[in-house]
BABATOR-828009 format. One line per field, with one value per atom (N, C-alpha, C, O): residue number from 1; residue in one letter; chain; atom name; x, y, z. Coordinates in nm, 2 decimals. Layout:
<sites>
nr <- [NUM|...]
rest <- [A|...]
kette <- [A|...]
atom <- [CA|...]
X <- [X|...]
Y <- [Y|...]
Z <- [Z|...]
</sites>
This chain:
<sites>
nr <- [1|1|1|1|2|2|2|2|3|3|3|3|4|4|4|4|5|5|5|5|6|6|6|6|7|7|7|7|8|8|8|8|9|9|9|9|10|10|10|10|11|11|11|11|12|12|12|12|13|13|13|13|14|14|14|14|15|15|15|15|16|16|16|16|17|17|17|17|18|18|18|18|19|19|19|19|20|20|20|20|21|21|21|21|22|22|22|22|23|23|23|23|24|24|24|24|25|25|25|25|26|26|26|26|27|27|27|27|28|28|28|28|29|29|29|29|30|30|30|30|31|31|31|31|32|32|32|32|33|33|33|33|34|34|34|34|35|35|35|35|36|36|36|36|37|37|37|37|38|38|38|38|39|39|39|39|40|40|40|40|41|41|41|41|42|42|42|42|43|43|43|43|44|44|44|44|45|45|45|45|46|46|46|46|47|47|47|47|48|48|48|48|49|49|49|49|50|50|50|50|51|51|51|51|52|52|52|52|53|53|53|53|54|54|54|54|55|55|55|55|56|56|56|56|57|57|57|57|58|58|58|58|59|59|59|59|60|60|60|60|61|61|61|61|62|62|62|62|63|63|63|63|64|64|64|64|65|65|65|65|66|66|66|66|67|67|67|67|68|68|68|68|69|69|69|69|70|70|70|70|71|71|71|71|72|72|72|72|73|73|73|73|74|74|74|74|75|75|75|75|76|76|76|76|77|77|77|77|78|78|78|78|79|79|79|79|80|80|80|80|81|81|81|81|82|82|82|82|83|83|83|83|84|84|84|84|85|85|85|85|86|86|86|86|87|87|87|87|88|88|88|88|89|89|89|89|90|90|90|90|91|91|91|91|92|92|92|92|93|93|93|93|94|94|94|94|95|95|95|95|96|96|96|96|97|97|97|97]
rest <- [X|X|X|X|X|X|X|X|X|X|X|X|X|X|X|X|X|X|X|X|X|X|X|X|X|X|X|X|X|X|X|X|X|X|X|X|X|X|X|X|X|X|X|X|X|X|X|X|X|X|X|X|X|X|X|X|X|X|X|X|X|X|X|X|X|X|X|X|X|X|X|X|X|X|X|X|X|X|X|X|X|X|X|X|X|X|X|X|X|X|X|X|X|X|X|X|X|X|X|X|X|X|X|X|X|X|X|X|X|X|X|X|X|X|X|X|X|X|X|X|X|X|X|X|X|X|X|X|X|X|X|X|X|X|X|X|X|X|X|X|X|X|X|X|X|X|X|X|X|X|X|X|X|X|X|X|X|X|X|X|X|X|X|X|X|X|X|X|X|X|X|X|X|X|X|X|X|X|X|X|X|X|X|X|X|X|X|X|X|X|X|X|X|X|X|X|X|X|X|X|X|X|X|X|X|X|X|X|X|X|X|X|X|X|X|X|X|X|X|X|X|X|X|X|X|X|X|X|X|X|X|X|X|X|X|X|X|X|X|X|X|X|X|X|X|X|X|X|X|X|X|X|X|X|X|X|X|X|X|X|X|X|X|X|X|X|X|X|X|X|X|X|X|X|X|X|X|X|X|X|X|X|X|X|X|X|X|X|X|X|X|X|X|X|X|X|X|X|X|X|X|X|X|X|X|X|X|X|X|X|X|X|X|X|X|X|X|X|X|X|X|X|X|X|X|X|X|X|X|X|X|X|X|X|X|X|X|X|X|X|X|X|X|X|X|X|X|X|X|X|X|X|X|X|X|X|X|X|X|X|X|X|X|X|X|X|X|X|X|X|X|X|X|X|X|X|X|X|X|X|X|X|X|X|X|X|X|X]
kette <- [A|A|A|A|A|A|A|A|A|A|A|A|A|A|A|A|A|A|A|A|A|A|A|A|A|A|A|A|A|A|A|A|A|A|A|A|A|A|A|A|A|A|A|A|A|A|A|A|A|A|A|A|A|A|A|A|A|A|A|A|A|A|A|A|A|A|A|A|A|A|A|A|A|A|A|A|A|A|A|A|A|A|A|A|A|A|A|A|A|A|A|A|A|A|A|A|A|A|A|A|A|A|A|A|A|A|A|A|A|A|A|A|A|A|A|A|A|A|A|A|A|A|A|A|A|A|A|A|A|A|A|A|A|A|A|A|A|A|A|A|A|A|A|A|A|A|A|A|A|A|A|A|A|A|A|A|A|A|A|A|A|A|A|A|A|A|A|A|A|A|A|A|A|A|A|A|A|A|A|A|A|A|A|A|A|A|A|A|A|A|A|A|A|A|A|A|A|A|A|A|A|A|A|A|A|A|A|A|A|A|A|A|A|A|A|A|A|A|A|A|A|A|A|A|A|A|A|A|A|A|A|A|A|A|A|A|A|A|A|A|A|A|A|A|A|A|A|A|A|A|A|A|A|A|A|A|A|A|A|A|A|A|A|A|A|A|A|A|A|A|A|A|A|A|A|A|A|A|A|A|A|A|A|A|A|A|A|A|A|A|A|A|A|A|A|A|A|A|A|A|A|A|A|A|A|A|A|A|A|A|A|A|A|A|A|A|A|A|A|A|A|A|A|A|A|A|A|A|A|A|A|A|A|A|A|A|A|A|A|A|A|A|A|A|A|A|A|A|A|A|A|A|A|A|A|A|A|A|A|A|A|A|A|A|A|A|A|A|A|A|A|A|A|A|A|A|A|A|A|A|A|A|A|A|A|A|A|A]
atom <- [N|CA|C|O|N|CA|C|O|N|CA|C|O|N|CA|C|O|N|CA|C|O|N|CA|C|O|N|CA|C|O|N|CA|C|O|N|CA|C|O|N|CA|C|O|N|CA|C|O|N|CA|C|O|N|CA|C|O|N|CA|C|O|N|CA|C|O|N|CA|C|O|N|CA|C|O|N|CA|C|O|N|CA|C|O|N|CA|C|O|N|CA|C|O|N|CA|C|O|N|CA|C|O|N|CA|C|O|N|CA|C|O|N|CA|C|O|N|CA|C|O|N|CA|C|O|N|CA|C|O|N|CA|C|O|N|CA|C|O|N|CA|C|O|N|CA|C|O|N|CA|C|O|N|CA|C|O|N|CA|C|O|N|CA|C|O|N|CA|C|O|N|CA|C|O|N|CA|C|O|N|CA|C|O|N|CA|C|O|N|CA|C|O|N|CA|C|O|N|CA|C|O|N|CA|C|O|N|CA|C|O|N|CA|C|O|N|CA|C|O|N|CA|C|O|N|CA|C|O|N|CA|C|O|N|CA|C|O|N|CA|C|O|N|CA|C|O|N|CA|C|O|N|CA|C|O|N|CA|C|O|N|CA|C|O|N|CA|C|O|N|CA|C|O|N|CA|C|O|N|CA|C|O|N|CA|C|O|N|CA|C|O|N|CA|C|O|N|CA|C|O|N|CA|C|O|N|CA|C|O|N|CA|C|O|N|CA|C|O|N|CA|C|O|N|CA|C|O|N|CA|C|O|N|CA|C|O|N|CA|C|O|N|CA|C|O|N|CA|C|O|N|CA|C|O|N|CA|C|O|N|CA|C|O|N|CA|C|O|N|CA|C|O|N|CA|C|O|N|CA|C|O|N|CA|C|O|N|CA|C|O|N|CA|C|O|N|CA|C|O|N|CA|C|O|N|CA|C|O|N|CA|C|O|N|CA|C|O|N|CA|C|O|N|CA|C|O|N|CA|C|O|N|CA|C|O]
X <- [10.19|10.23|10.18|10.08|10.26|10.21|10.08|10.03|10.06|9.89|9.98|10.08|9.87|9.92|9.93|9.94|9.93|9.89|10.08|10.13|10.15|10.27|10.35|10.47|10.29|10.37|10.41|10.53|10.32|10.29|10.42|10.53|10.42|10.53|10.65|10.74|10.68|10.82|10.88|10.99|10.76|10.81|10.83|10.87|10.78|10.77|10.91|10.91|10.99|11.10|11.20|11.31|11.19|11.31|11.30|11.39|11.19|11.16|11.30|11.32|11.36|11.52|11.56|11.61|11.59|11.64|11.66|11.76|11.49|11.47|11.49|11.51|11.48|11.55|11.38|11.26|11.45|11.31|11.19|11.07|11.25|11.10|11.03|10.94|11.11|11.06|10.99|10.91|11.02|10.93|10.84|10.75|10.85|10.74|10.61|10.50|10.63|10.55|10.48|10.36|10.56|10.49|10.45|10.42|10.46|10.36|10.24|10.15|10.24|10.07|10.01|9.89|10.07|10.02|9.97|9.85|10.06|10.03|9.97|9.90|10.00|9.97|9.86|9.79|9.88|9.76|9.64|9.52|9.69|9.58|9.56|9.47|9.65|9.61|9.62|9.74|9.54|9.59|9.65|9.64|9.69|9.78|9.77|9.85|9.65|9.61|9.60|9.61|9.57|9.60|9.73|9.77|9.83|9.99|10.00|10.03|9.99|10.04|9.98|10.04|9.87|9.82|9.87|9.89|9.91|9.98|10.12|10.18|10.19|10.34|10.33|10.44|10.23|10.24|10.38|10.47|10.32|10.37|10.26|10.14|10.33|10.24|10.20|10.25|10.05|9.98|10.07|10.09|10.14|10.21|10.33|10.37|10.41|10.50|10.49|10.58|10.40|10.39|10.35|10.38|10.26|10.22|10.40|10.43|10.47|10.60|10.71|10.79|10.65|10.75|10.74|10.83|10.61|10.52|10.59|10.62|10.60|10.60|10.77|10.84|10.81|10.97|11.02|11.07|11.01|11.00|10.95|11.04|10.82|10.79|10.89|10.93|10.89|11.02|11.12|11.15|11.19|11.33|11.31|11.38|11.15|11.13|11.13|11.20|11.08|11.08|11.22|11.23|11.30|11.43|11.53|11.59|11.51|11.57|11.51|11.57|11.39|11.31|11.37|11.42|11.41|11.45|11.59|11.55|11.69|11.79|11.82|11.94|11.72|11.76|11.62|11.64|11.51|11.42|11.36|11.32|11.35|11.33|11.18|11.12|11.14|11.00|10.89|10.78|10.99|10.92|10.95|10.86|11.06|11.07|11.02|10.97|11.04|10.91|10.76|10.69|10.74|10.60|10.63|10.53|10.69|10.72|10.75|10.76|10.78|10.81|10.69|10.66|10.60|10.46|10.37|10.32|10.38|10.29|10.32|10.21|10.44|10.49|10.45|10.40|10.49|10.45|10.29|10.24|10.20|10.08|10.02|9.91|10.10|10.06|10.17|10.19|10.19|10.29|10.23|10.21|10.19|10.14|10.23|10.18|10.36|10.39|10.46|10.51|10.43|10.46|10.59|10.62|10.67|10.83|10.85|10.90|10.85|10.92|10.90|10.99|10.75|10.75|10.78|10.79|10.80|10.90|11.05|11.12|11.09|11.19|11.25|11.37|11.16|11.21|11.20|11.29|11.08|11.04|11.20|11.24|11.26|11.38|11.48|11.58|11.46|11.62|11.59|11.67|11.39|11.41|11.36|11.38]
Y <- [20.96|20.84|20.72|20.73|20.59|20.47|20.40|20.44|20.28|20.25|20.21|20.26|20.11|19.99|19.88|19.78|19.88|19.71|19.74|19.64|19.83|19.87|19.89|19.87|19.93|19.96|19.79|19.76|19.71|19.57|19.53|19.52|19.52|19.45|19.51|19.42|19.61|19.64|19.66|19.68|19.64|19.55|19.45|19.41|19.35|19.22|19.20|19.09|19.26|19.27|19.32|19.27|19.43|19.57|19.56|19.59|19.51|19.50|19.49|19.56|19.39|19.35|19.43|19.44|19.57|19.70|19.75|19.79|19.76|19.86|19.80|19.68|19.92|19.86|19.80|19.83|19.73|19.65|19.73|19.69|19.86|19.91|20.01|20.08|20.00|20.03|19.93|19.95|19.81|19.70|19.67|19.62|19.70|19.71|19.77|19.72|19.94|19.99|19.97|19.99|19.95|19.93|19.77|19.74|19.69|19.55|19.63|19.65|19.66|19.73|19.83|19.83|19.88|19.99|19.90|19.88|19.84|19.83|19.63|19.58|19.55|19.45|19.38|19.28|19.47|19.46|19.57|19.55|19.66|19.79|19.88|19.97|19.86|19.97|20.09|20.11|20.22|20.31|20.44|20.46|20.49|20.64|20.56|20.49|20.60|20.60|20.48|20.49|20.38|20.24|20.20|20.12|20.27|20.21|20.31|20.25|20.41|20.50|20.45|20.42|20.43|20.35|20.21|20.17|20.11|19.97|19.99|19.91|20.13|20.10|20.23|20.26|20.29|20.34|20.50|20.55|20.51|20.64|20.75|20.72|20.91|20.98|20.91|20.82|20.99|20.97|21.02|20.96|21.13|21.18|21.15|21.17|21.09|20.97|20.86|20.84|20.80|20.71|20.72|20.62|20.84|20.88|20.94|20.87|21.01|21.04|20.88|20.84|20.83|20.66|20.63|20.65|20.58|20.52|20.58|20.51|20.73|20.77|20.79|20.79|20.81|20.81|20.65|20.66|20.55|20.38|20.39|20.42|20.40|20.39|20.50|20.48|20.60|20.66|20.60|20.59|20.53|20.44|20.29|20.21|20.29|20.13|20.23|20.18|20.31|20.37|20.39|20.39|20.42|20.49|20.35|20.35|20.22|20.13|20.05|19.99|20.08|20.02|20.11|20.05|20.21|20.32|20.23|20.14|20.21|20.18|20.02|19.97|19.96|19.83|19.75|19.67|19.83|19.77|19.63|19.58|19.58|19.42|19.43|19.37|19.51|19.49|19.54|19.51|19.61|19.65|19.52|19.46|19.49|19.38|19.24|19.16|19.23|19.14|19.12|19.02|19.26|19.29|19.28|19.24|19.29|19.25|19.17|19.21|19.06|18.92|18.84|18.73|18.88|18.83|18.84|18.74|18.99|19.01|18.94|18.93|18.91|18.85|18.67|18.61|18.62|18.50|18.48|18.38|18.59|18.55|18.57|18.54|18.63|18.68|18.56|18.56|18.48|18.33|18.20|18.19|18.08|17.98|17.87|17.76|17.88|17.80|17.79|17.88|17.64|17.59|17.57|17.57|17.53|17.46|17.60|17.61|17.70|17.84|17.92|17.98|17.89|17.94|17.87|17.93|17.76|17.67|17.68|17.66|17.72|17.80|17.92|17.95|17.98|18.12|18.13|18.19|18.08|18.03|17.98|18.02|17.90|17.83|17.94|17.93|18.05|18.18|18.25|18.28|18.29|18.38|18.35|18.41]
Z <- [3.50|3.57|3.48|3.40|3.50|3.34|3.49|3.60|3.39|3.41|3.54|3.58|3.60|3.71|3.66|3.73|3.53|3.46|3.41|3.37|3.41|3.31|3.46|3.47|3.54|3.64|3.69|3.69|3.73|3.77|3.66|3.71|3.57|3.48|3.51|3.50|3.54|3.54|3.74|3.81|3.76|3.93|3.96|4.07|3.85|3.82|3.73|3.68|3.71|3.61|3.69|3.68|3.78|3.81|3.95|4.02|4.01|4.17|4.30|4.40|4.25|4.30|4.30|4.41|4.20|4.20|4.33|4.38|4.39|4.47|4.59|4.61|4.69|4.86|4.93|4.90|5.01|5.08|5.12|5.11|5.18|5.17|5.08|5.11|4.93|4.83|4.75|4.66|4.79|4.76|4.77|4.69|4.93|5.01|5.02|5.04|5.00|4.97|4.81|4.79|4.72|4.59|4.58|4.46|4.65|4.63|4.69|4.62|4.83|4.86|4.73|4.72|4.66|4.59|4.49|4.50|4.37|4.26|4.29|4.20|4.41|4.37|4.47|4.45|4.59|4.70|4.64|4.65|4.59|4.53|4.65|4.64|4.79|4.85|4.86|4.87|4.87|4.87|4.93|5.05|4.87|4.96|5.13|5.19|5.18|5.28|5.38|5.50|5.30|5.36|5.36|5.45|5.25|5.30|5.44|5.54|5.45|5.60|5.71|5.81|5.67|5.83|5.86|5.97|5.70|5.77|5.80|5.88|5.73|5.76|5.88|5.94|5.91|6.00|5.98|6.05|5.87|5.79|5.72|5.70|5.69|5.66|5.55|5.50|5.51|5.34|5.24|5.13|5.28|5.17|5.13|5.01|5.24|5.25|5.17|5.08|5.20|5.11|4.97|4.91|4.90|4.80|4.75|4.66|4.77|4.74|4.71|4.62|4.82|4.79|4.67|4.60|4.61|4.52|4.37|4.27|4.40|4.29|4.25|4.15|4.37|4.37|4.30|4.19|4.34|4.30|4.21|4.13|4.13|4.02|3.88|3.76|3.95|3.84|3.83|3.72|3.93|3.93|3.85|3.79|3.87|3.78|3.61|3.52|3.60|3.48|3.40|3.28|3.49|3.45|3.38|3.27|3.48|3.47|3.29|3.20|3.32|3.14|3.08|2.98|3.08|2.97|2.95|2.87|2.98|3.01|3.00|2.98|3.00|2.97|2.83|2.74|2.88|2.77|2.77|2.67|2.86|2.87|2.86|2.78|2.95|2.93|2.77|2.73|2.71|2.60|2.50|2.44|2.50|2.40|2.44|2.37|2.51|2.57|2.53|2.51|2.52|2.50|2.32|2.26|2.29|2.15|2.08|1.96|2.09|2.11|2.15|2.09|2.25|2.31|2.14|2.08|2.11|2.08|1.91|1.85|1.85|1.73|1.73|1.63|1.86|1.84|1.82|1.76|1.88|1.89|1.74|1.71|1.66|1.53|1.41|1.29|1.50|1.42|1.51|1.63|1.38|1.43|1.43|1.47|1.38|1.35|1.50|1.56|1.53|1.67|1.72|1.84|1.61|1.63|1.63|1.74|1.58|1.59|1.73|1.79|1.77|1.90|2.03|2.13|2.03|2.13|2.12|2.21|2.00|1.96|2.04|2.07|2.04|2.07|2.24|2.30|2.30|2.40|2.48|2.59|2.42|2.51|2.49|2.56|2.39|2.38|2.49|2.59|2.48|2.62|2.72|2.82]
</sites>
């Protein structure tokens, strides 16, 4: 399974994807930090239920980066400007994406 810092980015990117209570459950997971056991008790579902959601949603956020890539090049593009000073280039690039 990817971190929660990689997971958080591509729910932050792919989220809309998923149906509301796939949303739902992975904002408690990856952006409240609750776990297995605190989502069943607030949505008033099994532990394992929601440990299967989590991981089901997060494969479908995974599948969708495979397939579109936004968040990797993103992360590549972040990581190019920070390694370029020149300022008119990165206000530049800034307004493409």
């Amino acid at each position: 399974m990817i971190s929660k810092l990689d997971a958080n980015d591509l729910f932050d990117v792919y989220g809309d994807l998923l149906t509301k209570r796939q949303r739902e459950i992975l904002s408690l997971y990856y952006e409240e930090d609750f776990s297995y056991t605190e989502i069943s008790e607030e949505l008033e579902i099994s532990r394992a239920a929601a440990m299967d959601s989590v991981h089901r949603a997060t494969k479908l956020l995974e599948k969708y980066e495979a397939a579109i890539g936004y968040v990797a090049k993103k992360k590549l593009l972040d990581a190019w400007i920070l390694q370029h000073e020149d300022v008119e280039q990165i206000e530049i690039l800034k307004e493409i994406f």
